[in-house]
C-alpha positions, 0 to 999 in steps of 0.5 A: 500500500505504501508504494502504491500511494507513492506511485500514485503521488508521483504520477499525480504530480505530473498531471496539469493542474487547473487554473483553479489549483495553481497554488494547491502546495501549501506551506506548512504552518510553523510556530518559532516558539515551539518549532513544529508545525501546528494545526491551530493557534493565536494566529492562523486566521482560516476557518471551515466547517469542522474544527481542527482537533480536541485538546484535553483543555477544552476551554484554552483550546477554544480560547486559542482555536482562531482557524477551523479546518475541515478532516479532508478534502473531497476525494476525486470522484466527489469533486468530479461530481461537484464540478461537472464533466471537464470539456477538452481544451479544444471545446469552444468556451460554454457560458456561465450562469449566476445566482445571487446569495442574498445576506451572505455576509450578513452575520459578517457585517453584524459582529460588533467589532467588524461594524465598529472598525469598518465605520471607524475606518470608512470603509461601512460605506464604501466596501461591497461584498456579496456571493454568488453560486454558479453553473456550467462546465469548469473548463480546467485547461482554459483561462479563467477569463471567460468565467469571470466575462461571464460573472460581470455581464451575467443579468443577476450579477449587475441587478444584485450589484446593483442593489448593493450599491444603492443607500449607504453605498450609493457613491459605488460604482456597479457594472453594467452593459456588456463587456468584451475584456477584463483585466486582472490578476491572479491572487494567492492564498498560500499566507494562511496565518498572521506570521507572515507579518512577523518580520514588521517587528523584527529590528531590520524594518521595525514596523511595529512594536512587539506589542502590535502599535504601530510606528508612527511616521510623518504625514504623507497623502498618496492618491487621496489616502494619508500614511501617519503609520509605516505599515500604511507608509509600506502598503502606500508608498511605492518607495517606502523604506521598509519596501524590502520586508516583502517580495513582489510575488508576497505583495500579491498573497490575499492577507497583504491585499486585505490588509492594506485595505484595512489600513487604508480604509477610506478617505476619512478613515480613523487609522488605529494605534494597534495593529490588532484590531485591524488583524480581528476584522481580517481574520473573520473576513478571510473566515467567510471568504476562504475555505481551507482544508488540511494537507496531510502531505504538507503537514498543515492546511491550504485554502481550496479557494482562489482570488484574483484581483480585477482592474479594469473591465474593457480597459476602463474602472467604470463599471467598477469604480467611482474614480480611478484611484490606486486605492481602488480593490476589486476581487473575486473569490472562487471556490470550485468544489463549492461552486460560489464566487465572492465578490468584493470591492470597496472604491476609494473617492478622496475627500478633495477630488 
């Protein structure tokens, strides 16, 4: 049995992967306290359905339990089935069709601590988050472009978005029309815990004291949005000092996305003393976007779900967004053996424009 699950794992590795699963490899979740991997602690952020595993202290355990996993993945037939039949790379491209979730995010919204930092941050009128499920052949050799050409031009989408950006919401822009061309780029999931910010407190970039307050810097206004802190003058300026503590690809993992996002906040948005408010919203907003299974393999977790980050639709942020701003965010959160899309987008319209 041992050499047949050997063979199968080799054989495995050399078949292509979807475009779906292009960061299946995950990177084992490593305490430096204790020096071993772990399944659960005070910093993984990612939670499914089922939680990780009993502790004989039961109630420490869950004082300490922030992500929750499930057992297993979906064995293969399972997914097949979830997914549908896959067509040939030579098969023309079949449409998608959509069907809003309504309230999805909702109980997110709600929690005392997300209301607060979101209208502390100004971001409770500018940020937009729905879900979607959705039906058709998932193609895994083609690009997910026609997915997503499909997401935005789809009847159900533009109404739902639509009703989204209405009220409190109302400066937001929401597609509509039909578009022809999408640019974006492709987001990883593979940072599934708040580590990957420890080297902020490390002495070579000092971003953060080791009690999570933030460093204060001199004010500076890049695009509309004011960095008084030097974890918003990393995420805002372009030629930040601290600029080195992540590499290009790090930049484009989902947690610094959402991060920056938080921190930026909107145009008028209160910035915090403490990192760690900012690090509470995150992690219940990666919990309802994400869901992450364990890999035995690696010996910790992975997400199963994959973001992309949408810039523009034909070329132009109408459709997307108020204004053309580089604080602007737009993502789309698939998660395939689900079959939903998550949308979310907050636009960034300066105070003095």
């Amino acid at each position: 049995p041992a050499l047949e699950r050997f063979r199968d794992k080799r054989v495995n590795s050399l078949v292509p992967r979807p475009w779906w699963d292009l960061a299946r490899t995950a990177l084992p979740v490593r305490s430096k306290r204790l020096g071993g991997p772990r399944a659960s602690g005070p910093d993984l952020v990612l939670p499914a359905p089922v939680r990780a595993s009993a502790s004989p202290d039961r109630s420490s355990a869950r004082a300490m339990e922030i992500v929750r996993v499930e057992r297993e993945e979906p064995d293969d037939t399972a997914a097949s089935e979830l997914l549908g039949p896959v067509s040939s790379p030579a098969q023309d491209a079949v449409s998608f069709s959509f069907t809003h979730v309504p309230g999805a995010f909702d109980q997110w919204r709600a929690a005392q601590e997300t209301a607060d930092g979101l209208s502390k941050w100004g971001l409770d009128r500018t940020l937009v988050l729905e879900k979607f499920r959705f039906a058709g052949t998932l193609d895994p050799h083609a690009s997910p472009e026609s997915l997503m050409l499909d997401f935005f031009n789809d009847a159900a989408v533009q109404s739902a978005l639509a009703t989204a950006t209405t009220g409190p919401r109302q400066t937001m822009a929401s597609p509509h029309g039909r578009f022809q061309r999408i640019d974006f780029e492709p987001l990883r999931t593979r940072a599934l815990d708040f580590h990957f910010f420890a080297r902020l407190k490390s002495a070579e970039f000092n971003v953060l004291a080791d009690s999570g307050y933030l460093r204060k810097c001199m004010d500076e206004i890049y695009d509309g949005a004011t960095a008084c802190n030097l974890l918003m003058d990393l995420f805002l300026n372009e030629e930040s000092e601290n600029g080195s503590a992540f590499s290009e690809d790090e930049r484009h993992e989902l947690l610094w996305v959402l991060l920056r996002l938080l921190t930026t906040g909107g145009p008028l948005s209160q910035p915090e003393e403490n990192v760690q408010p900012y690090y509470n919203v995150l992690r219940s907003l990666l919990r309802a976007l994400l869901h992450v299974v364990r890999d035995p393999d690696a010996g910790g977790v992975r997400s199963i779900s994959r973001a992309v980050r949408v810039n523009s639709l034909d070329g132009s942020h109408v459709g997307l967004f108020p204004v053309d701003n580089s604080n602007n965010i737009c993502l789309l959160v698939f998660t395939p053996a689900h079959r939903t899309v998550s949308f979310l987008s907050s636009g960034f319209v300066p105070f003095f424009s």
